[in-house]
C-alpha positions in Angstrom: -10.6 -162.1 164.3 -8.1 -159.6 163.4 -5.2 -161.1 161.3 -2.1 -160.1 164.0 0.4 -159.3 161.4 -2.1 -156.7 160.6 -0.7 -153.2 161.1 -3.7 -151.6 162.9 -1.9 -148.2 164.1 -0.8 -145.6 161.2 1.6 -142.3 162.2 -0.1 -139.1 162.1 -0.9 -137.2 159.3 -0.5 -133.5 159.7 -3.3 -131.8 159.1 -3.4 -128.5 157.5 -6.5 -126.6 157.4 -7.5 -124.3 154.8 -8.4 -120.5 155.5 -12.2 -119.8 155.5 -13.9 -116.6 155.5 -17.5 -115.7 156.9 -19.6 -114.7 159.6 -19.1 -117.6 161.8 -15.4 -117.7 161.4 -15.4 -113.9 162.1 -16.8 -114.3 165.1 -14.3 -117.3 166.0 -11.8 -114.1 165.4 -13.9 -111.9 167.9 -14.1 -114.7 170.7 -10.4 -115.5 170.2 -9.2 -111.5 170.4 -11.8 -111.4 173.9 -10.8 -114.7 175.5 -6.9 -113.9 175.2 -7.4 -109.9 176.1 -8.8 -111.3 179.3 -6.1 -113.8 179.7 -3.0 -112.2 179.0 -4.5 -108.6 180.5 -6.6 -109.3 183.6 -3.5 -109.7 185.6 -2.5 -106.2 185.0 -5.2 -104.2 185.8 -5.6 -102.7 189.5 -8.2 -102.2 192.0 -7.8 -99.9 195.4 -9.0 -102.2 198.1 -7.2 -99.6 200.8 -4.0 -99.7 202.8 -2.4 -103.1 203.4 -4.1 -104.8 200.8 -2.8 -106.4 197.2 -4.1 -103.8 194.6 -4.5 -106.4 192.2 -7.9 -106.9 190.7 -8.0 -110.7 190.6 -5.6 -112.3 192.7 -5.1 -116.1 193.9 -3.8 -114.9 197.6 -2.1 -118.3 198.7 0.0 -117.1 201.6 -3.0 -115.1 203.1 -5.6 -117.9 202.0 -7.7 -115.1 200.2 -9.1 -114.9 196.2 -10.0 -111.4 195.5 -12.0 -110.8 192.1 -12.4 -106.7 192.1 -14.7 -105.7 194.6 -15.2 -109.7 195.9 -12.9 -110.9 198.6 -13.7 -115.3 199.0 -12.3 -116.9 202.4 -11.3 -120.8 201.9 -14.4 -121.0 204.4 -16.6 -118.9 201.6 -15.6 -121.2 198.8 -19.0 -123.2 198.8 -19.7 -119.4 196.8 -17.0 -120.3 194.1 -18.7 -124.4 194.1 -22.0 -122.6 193.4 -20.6 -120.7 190.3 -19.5 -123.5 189.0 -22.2 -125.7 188.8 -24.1 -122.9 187.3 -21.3 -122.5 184.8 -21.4 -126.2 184.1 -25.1 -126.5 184.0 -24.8 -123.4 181.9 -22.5 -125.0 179.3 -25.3 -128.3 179.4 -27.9 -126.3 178.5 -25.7 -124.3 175.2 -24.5 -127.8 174.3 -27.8 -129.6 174.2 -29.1 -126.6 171.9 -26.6 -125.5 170.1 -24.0 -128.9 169.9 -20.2 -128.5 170.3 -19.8 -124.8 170.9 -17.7 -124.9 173.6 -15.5 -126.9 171.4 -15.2 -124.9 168.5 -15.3 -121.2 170.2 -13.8 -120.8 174.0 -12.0 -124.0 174.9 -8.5 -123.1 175.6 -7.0 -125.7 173.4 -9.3 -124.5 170.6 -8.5 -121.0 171.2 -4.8 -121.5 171.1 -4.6 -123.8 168.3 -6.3 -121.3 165.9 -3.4 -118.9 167.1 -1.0 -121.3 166.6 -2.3 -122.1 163.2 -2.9 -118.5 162.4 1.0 -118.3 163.2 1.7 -120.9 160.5 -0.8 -119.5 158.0 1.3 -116.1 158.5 4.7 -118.0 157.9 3.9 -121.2 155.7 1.1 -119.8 153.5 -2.1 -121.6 153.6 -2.8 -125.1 152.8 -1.8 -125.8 149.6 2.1 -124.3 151.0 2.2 -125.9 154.0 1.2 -129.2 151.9 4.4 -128.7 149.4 6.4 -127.6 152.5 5.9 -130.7 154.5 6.7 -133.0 151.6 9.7 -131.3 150.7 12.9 -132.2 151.4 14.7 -130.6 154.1 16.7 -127.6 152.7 17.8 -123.9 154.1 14.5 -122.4 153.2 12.0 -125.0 155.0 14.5 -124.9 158.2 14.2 -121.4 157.9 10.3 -121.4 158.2 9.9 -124.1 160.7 12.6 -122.2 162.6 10.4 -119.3 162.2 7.7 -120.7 163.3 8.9 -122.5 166.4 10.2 -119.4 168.0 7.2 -117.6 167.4 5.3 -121.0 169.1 7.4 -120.5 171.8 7.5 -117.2 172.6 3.7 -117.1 172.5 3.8 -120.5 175.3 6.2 -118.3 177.2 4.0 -115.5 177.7 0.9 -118.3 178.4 2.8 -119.3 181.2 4.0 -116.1 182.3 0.5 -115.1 182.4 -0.4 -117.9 184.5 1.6 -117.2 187.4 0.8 -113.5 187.3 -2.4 -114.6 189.2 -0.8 -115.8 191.9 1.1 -112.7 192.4 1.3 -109.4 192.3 1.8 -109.2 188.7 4.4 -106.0 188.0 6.6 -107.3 191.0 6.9 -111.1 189.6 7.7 -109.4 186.3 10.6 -107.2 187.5 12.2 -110.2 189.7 11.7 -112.3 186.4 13.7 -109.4 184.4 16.0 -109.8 187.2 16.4 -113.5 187.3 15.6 -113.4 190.9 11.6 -114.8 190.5 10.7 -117.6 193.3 12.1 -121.2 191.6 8.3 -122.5 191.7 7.4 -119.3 189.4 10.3 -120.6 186.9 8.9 -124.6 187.4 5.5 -123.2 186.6 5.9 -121.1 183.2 8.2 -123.9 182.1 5.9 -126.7 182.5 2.6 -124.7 180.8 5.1 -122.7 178.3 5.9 -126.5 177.2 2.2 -127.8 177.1 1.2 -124.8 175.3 4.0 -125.6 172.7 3.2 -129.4 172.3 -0.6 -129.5 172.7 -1.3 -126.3 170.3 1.6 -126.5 168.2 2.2 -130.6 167.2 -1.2 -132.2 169.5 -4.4 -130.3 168.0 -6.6 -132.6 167.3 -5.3 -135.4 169.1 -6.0 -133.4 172.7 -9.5 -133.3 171.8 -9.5 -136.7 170.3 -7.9 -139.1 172.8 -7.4 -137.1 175.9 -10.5 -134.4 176.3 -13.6 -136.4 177.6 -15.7 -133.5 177.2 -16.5 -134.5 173.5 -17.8 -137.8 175.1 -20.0 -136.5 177.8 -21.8 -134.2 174.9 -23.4 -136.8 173.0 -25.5 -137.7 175.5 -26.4 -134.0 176.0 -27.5 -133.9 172.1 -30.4 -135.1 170.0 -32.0 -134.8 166.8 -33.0 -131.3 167.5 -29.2 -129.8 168.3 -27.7 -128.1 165.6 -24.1 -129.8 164.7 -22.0 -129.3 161.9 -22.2 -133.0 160.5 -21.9 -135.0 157.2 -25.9 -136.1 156.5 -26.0 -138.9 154.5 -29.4 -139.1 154.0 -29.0 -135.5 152.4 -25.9 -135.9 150.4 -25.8 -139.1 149.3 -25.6 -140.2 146.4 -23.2 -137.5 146.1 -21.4 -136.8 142.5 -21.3 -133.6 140.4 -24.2 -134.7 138.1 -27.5 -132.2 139.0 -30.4 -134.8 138.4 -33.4 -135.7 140.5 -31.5 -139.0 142.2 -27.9 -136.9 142.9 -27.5 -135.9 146.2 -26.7 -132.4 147.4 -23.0 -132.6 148.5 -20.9 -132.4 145.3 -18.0 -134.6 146.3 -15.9 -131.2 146.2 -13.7 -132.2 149.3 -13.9 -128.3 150.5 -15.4 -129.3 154.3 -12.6 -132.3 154.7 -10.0 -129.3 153.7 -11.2 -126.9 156.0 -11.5 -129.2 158.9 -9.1 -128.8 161.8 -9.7 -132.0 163.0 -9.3 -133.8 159.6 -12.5 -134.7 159.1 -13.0 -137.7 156.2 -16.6 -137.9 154.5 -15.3 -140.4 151.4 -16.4 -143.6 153.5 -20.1 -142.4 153.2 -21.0 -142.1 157.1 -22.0 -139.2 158.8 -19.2 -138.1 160.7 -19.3 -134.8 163.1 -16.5 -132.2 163.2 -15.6 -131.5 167.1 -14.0 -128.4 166.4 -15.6 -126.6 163.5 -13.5 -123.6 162.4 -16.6 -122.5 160.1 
């Protein structure tokens, strides 16, 4: 039995990835620039559908009960065509993830996505690792109230237009912007960019890893979509053990180096010996 004046809960430790560079985490770049352009821009762009209809290429209609994607006008009594797409998106995303493992995780989940912005953000201000290390256990002076500062704002600013991004497809996007510059936008609008400008902040900015951790069950549901056969970025103990910097025939491959537990978002810890599997892999 576990002795009760055992502590068994620790406080987070931040966890400050190091940069990486190569093809996969280029193409992490690539997927981030594409899934945000369609985000933040999709809104914006117009499509003539003819007189006394919203010129707006993919509009949520609420009031006239309508969802127009470009040339594709849905009724609520056409939605079984929307249901259809997305069982074959999710059956879609069951057959990447049984061959090719956490994917979705570590390239177009929206809290991935926005975490590597937010962390890019912090790279740009902090410095990498080692800085944000000495930063975080520094006292608090001008200079590290300066940078966190810094950093919030730009955290927020970048929720902000999340949000704002948000409602624009539930409206015609130029008009809600002009009655926003006017401070004269509907008071669910406001409600709206407030409550996902906030998420945004908290679950990309100070959350991370603990999203995908403790509240995401998506991570669950895959391990019984994987096998032997799926490639995963994982710890193999059978290949790296006994690990050490010694090159003889009974050394293992991995060279106790500590570079994948550094580069992990999710803070990944090997030095226990078990094979443990990064959800989020920013390699």
């Amino acid at each position: 039995m576990t002795n009760p004046s055992e502590n068994l809960y620790a406080a987070r430790e931040p966890i400050f990835p190091k940069r990486v560079y190569g093809k996969f985490r280029n193409l992490k770049w690539v997927v981030m620039l594409v899934t945000l352009g369609i985000y933040y821009i999709t809104p914006w762009i117009r499509w003539d559908r003819g007189p006394n209809l919203p010129d707006q290429a993919v509009l949520v209609d609420l009031a006239g009960r309508r969802f127009y994607f470009f040339w594709i006008e849905i009724w609520p009594h056409e939605f079984y065509f929307v249901a259809g797409l997305l069982i074959m998106a999710g059956l879609g995303l069951f057959l990447f993830t049984s061959a090719l493992g956490r994917v979705w995780c570590g390239y177009t989940c929206p809290q991935t996505v926005w975490t590597d912005l937010f962390i890019l953000v912090e790279r740009w201000i902090e410095g990498d690792r080692n800085a944000r290390l000495r930063l975080h256990r520094a006292n608090w002076s001008f200079a590290k109230a300066r940078l966190r500062v810094t950093k919030w704002v730009v955290w927020a600013l970048i929720a902000l237009a999340t949000g704002g991004a948000w409602v624009f497809y539930f409206a015609d996007a130029p008009t809600l912007a002009a009655q926003f510059l006017s401070l004269s936008a509907p008071y669910v609008a406001w409600v709206t960019v407030g409550i996902l400008a906030a998420t945004t902040f908290v679950f990309g900015g100070f959350m991370r890893e603990q999203v995908c951790i403790y509240m995401c069950p998506w991570p669950r549901i895959q391990g019984a979509m994987m096998d032997d056969d799926t490639l995963t970025v994982a710890y193999r103990d059978w290949r790296g053990e006994p690990r050490g910097k010694a090159r003889d025939s009974t050394a293992g491959d991995c060279v106790d180096c500590m570079a994948c537990v550094n580069v992990c978002p999710m803070g990944i810890d090997i030095r226990d010996g078990q094979q443990m599997e990064c959800i989020t892999c920013a390699l």
